[in-house]
PDBQT receptor file of N, H, CA, C and O in Angstrom, charges set to zero:
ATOM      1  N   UNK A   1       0.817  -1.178   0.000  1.00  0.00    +0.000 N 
ATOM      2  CA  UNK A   1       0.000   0.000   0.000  1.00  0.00    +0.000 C 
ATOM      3  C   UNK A   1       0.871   1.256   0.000  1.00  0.00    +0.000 C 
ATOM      4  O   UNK A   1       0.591   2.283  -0.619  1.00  0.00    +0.000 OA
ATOM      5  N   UNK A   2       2.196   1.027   0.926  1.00  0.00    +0.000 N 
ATOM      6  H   UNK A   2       2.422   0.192   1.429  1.00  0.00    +0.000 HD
ATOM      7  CA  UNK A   2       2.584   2.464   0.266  1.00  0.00    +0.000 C 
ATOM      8  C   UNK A   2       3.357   2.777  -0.558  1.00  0.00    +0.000 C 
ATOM      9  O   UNK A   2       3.789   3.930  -0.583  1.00  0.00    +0.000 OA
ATOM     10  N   UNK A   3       3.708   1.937  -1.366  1.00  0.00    +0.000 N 
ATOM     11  H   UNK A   3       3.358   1.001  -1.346  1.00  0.00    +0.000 HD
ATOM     12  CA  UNK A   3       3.813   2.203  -2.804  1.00  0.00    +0.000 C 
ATOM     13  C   UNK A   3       3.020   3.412  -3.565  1.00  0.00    +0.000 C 
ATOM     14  O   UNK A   3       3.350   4.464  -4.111  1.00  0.00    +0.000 OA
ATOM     15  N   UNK A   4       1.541   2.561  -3.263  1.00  0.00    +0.000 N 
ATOM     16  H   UNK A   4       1.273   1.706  -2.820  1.00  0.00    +0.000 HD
ATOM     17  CA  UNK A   4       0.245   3.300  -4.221  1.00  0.00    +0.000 C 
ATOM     18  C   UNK A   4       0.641   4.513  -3.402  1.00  0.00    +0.000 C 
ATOM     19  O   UNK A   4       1.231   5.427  -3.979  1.00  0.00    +0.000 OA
ATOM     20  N   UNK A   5       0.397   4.595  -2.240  1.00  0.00    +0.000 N 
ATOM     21  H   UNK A   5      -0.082   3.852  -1.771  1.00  0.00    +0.000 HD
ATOM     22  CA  UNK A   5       0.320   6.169  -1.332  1.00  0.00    +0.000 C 
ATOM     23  C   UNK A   5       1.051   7.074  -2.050  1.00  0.00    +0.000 C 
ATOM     24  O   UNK A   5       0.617   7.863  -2.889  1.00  0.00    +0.000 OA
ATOM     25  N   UNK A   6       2.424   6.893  -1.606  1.00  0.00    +0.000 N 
ATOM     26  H   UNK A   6       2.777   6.252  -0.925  1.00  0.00    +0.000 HD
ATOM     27  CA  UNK A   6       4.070   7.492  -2.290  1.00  0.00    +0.000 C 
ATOM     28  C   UNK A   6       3.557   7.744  -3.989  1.00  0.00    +0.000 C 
ATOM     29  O   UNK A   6       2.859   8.632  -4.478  1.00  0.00    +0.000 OA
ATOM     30  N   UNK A   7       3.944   7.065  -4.344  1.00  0.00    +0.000 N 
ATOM     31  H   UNK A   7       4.511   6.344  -3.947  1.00  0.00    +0.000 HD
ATOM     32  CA  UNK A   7       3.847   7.035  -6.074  1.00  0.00    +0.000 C 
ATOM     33  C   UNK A   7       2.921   7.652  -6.775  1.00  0.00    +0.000 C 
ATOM     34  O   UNK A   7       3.036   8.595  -7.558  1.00  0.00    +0.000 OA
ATOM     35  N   UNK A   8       1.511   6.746  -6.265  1.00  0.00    +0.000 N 
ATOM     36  H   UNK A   8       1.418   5.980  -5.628  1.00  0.00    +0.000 HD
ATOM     37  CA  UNK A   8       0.623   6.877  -7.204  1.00  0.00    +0.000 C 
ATOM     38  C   UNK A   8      -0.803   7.713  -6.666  1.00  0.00    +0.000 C 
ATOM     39  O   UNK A   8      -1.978   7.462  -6.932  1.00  0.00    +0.000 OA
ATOM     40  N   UNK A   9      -0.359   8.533  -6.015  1.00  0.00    +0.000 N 
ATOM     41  H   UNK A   9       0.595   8.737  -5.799  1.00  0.00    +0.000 HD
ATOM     42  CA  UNK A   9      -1.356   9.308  -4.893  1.00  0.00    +0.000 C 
ATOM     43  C   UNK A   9      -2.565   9.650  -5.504  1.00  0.00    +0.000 C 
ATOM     44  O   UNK A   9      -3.657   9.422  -4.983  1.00  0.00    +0.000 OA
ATOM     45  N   UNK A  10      -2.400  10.222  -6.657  1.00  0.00    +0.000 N 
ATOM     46  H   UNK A  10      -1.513  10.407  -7.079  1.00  0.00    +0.000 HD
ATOM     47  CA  UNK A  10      -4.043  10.646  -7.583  1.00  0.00    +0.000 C 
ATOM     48  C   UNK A  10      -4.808   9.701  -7.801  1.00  0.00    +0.000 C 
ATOM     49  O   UNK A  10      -5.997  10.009  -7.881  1.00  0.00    +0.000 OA
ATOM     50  N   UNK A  11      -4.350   7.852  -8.020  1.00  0.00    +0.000 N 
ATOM     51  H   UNK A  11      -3.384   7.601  -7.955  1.00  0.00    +0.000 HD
ATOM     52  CA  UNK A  11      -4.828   6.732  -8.065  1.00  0.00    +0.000 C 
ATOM     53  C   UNK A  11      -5.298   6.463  -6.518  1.00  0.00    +0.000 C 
ATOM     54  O   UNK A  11      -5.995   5.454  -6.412  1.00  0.00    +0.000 OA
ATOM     55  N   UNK A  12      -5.116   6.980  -5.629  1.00  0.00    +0.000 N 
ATOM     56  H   UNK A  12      -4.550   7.800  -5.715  1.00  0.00    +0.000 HD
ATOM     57  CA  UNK A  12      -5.837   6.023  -4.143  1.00  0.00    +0.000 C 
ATOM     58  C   UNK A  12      -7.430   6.410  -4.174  1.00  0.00    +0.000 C 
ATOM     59  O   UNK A  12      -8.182   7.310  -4.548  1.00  0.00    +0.000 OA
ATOM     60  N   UNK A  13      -7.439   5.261  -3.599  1.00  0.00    +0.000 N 
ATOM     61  H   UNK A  13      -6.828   4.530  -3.296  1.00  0.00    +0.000 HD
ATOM     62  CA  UNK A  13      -9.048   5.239  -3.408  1.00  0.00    +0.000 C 
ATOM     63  C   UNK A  13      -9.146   5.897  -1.656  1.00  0.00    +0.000 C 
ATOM     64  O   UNK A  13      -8.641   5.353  -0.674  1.00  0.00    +0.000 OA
ATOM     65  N   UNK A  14      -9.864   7.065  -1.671  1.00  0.00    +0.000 N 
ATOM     66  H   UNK A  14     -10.274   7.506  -2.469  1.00  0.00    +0.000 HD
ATOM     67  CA  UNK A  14      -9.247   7.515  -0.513  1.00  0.00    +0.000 C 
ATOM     68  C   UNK A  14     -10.505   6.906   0.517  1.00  0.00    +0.000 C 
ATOM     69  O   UNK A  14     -10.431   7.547   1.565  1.00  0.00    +0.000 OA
ATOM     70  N   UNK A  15     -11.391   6.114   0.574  1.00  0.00    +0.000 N 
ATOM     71  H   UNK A  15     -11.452   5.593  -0.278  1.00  0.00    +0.000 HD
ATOM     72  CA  UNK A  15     -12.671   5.393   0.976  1.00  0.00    +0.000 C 
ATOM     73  C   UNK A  15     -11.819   4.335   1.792  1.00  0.00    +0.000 C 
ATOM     74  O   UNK A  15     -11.952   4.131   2.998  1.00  0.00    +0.000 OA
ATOM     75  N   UNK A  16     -10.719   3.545   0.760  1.00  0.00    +0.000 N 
ATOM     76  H   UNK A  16     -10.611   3.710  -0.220  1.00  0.00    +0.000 HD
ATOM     77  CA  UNK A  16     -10.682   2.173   1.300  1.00  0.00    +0.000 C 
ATOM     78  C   UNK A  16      -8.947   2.702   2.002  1.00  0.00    +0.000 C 
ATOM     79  O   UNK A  16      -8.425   1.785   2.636  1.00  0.00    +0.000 OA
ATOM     80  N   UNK A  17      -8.406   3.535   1.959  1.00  0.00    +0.000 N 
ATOM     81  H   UNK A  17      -8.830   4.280   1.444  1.00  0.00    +0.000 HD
ATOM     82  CA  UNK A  17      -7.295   3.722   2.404  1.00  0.00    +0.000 C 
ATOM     83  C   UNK A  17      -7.933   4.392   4.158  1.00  0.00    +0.000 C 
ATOM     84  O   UNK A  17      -7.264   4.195   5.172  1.00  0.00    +0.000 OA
ATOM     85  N   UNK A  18      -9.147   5.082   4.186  1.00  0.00    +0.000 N 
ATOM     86  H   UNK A  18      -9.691   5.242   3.362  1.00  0.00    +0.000 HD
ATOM     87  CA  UNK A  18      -9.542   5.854   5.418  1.00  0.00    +0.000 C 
ATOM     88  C   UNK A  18      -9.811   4.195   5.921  1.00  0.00    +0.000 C 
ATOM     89  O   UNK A  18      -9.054   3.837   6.824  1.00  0.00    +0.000 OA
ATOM     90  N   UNK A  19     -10.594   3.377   5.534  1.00  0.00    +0.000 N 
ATOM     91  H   UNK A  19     -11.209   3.668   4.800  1.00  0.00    +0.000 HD
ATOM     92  CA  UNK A  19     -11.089   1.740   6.052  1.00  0.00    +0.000 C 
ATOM     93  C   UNK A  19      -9.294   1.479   6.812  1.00  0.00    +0.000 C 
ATOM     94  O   UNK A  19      -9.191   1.325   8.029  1.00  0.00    +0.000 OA
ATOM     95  N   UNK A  20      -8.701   1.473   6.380  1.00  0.00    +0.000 N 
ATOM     96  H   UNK A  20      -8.785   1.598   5.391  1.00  0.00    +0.000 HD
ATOM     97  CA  UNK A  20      -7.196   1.020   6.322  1.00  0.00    +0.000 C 
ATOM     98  C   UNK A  20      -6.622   1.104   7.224  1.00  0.00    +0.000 C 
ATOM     99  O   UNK A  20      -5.985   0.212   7.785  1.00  0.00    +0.000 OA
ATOM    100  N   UNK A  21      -6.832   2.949   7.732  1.00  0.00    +0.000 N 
ATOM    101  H   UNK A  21      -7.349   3.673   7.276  1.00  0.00    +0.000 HD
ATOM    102  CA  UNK A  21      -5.716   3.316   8.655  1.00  0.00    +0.000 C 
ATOM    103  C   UNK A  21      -7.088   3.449   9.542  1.00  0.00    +0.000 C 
ATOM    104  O   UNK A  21      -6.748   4.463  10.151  1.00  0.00    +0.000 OA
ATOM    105  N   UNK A  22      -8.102   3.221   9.939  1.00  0.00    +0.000 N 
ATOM    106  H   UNK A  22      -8.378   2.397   9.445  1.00  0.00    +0.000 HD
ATOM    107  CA  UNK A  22      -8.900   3.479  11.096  1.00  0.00    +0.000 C 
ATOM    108  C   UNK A  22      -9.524   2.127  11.856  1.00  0.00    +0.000 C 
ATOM    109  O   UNK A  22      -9.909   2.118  13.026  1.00  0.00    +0.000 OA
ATOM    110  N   UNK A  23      -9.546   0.731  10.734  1.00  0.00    +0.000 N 
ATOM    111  H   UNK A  23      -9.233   0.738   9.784  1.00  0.00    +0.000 HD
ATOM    112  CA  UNK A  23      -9.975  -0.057  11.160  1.00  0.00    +0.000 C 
ATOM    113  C   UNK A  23      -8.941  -0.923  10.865  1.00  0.00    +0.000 C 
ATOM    114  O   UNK A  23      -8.468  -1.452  11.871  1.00  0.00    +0.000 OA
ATOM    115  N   UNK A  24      -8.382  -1.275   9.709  1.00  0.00    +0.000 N 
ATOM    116  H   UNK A  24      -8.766  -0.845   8.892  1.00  0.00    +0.000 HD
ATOM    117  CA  UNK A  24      -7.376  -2.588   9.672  1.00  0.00    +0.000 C 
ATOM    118  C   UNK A  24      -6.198  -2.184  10.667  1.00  0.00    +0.000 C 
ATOM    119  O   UNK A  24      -6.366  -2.810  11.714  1.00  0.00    +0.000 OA
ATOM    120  N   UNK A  25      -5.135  -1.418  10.727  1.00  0.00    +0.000 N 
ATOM    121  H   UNK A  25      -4.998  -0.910   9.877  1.00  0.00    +0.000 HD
ATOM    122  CA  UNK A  25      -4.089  -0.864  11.197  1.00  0.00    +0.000 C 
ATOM    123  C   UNK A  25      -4.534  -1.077  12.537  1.00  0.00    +0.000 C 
ATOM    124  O   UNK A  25      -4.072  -2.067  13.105  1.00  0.00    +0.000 OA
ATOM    125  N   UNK A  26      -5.568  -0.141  13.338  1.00  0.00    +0.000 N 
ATOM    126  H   UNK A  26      -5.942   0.663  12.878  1.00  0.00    +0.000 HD
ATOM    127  CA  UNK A  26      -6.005  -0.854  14.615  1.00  0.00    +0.000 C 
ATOM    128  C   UNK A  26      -5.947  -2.279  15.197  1.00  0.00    +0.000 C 
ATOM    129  O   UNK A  26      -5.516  -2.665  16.284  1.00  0.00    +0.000 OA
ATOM    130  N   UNK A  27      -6.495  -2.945  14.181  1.00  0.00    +0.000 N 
ATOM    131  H   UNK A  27      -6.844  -2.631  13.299  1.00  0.00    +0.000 HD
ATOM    132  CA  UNK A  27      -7.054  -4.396  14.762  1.00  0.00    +0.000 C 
ATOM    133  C   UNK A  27      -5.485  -5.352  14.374  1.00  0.00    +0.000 C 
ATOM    134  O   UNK A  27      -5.404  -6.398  15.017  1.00  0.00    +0.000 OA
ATOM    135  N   UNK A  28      -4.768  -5.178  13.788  1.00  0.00    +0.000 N 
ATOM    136  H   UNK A  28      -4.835  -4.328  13.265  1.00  0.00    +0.000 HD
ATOM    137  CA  UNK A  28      -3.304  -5.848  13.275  1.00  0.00    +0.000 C 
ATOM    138  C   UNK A  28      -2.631  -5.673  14.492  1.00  0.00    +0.000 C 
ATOM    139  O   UNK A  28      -2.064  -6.613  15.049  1.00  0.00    +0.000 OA
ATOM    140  N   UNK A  29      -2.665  -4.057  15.129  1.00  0.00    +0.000 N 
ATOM    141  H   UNK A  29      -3.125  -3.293  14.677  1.00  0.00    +0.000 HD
ATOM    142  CA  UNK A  29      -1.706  -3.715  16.163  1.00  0.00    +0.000 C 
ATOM    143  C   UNK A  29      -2.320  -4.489  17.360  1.00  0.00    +0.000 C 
ATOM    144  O   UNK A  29      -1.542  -5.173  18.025  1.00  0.00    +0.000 OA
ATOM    145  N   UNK A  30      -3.678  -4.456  17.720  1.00  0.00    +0.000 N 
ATOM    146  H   UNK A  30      -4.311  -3.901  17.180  1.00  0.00    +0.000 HD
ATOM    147  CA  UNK A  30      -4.314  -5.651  18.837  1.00  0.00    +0.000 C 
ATOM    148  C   UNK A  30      -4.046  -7.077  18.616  1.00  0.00    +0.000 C 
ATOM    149  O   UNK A  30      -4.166  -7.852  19.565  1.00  0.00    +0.000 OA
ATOM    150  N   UNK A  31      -3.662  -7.540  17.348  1.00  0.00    +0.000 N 
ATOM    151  H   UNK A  31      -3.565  -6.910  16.577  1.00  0.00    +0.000 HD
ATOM    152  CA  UNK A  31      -3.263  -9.006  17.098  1.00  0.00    +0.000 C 
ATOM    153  C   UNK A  31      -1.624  -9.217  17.342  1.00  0.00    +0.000 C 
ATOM    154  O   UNK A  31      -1.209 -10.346  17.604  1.00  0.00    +0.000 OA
ATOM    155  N   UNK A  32      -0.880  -8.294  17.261  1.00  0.00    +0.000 N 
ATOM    156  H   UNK A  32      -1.218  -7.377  17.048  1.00  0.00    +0.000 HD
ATOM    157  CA  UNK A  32       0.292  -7.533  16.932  1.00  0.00    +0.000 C 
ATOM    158  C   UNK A  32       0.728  -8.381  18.739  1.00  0.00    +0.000 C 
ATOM    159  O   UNK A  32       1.216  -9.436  19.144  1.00  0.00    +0.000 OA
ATOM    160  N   UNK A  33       0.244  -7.279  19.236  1.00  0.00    +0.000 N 
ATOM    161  H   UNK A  33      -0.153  -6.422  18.907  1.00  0.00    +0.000 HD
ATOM    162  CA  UNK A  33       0.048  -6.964  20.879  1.00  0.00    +0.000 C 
ATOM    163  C   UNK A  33      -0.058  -8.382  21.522  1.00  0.00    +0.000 C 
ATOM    164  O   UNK A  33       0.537  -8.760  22.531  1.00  0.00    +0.000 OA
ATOM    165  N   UNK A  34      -1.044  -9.192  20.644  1.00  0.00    +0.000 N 
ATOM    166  H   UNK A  34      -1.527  -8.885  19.824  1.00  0.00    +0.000 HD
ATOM    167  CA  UNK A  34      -1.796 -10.072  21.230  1.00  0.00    +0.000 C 
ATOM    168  C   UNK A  34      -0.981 -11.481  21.423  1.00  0.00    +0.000 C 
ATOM    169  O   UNK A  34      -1.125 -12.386  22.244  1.00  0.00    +0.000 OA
ATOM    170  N   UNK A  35       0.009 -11.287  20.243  1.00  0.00    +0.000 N 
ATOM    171  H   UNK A  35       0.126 -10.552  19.575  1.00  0.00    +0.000 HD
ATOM    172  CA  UNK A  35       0.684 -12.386  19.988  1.00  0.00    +0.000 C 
ATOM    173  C   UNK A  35       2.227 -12.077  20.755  1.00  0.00    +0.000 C 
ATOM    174  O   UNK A  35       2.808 -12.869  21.497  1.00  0.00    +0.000 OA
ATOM    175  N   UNK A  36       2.710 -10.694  20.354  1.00  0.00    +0.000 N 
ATOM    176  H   UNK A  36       2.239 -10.050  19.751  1.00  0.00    +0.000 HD
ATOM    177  CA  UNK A  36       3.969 -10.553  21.374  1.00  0.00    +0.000 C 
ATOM    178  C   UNK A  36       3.900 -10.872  22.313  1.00  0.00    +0.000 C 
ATOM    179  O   UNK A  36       4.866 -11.456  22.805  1.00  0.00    +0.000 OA
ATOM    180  N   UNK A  37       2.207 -10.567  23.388  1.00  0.00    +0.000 N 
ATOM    181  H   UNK A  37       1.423 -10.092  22.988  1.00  0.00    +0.000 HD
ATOM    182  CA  UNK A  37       2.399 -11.305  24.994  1.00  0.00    +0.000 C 
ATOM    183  C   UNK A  37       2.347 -12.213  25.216  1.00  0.00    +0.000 C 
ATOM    184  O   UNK A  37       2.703 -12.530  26.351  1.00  0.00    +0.000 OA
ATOM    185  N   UNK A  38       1.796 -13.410  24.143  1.00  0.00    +0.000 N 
ATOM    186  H   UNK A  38       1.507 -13.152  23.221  1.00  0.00    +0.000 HD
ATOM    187  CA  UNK A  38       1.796 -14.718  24.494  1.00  0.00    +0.000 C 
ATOM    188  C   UNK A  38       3.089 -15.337  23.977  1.00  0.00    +0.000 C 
ATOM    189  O   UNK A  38       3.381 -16.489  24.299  1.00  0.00    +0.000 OA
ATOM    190  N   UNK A  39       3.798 -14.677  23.261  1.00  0.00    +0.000 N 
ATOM    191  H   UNK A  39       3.561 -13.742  22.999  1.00  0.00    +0.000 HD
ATOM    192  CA  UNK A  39       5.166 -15.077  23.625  1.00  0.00    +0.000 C 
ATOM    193  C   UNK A  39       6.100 -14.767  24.716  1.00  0.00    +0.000 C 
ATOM    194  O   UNK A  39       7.019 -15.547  24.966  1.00  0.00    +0.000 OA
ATOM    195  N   UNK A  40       5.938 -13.742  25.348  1.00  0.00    +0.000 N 
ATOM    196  H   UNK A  40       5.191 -13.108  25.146  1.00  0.00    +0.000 HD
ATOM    197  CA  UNK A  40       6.714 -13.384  26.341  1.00  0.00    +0.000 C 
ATOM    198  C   UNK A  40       5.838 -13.079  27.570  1.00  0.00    +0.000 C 
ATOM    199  O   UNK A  40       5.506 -12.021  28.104  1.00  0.00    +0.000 OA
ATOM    200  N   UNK A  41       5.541 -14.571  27.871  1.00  0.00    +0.000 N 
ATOM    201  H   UNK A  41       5.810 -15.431  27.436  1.00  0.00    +0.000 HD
ATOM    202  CA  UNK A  41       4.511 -13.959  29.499  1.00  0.00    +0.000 C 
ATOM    203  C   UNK A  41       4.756 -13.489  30.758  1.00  0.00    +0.000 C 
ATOM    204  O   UNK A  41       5.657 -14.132  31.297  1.00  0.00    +0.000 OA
ATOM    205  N   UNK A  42       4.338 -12.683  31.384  1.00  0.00    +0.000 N 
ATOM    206  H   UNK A  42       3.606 -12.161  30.947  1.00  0.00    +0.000 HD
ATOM    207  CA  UNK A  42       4.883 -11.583  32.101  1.00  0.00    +0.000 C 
ATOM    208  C   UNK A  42       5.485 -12.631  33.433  1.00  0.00    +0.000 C 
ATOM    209  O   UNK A  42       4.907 -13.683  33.709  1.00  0.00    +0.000 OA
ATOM    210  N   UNK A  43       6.426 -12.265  34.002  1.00  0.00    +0.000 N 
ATOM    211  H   UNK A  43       6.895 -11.411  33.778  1.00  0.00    +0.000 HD
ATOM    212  CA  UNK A  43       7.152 -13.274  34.892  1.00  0.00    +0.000 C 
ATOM    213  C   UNK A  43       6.258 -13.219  36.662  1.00  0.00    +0.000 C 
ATOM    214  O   UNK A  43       5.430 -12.403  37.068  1.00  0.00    +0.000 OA
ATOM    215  N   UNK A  44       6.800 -14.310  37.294  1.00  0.00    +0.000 N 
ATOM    216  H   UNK A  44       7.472 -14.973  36.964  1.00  0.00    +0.000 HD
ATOM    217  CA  UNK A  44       5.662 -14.294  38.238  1.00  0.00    +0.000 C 
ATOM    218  C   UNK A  44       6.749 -13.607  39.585  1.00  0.00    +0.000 C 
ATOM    219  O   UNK A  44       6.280 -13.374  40.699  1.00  0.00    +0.000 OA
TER     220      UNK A  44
């Protein structure tokens, strides 16, 4: 995607890029999050 951003900016669909950074980007960083702590569980 940021290719298209950088490059090809007059080509973005600016609908599915707002979807992008408000809902996908969110929910990646909670899976993100989700998976770093279950690798490293907090010590007792």
């Amino acid at each position: 995607m940021r290719n298209r951003v950088v490059h090809d900016y007059f080509e973005v669909d600016l609908k599915i890029l707002w979807v992008a950074v408000t809902i996908d980007v969110p929910r990646l960083a909670r899976d993100i999050e989700r998976i770093v702590g279950d690798m490293n569980p907090p010590s007792a």
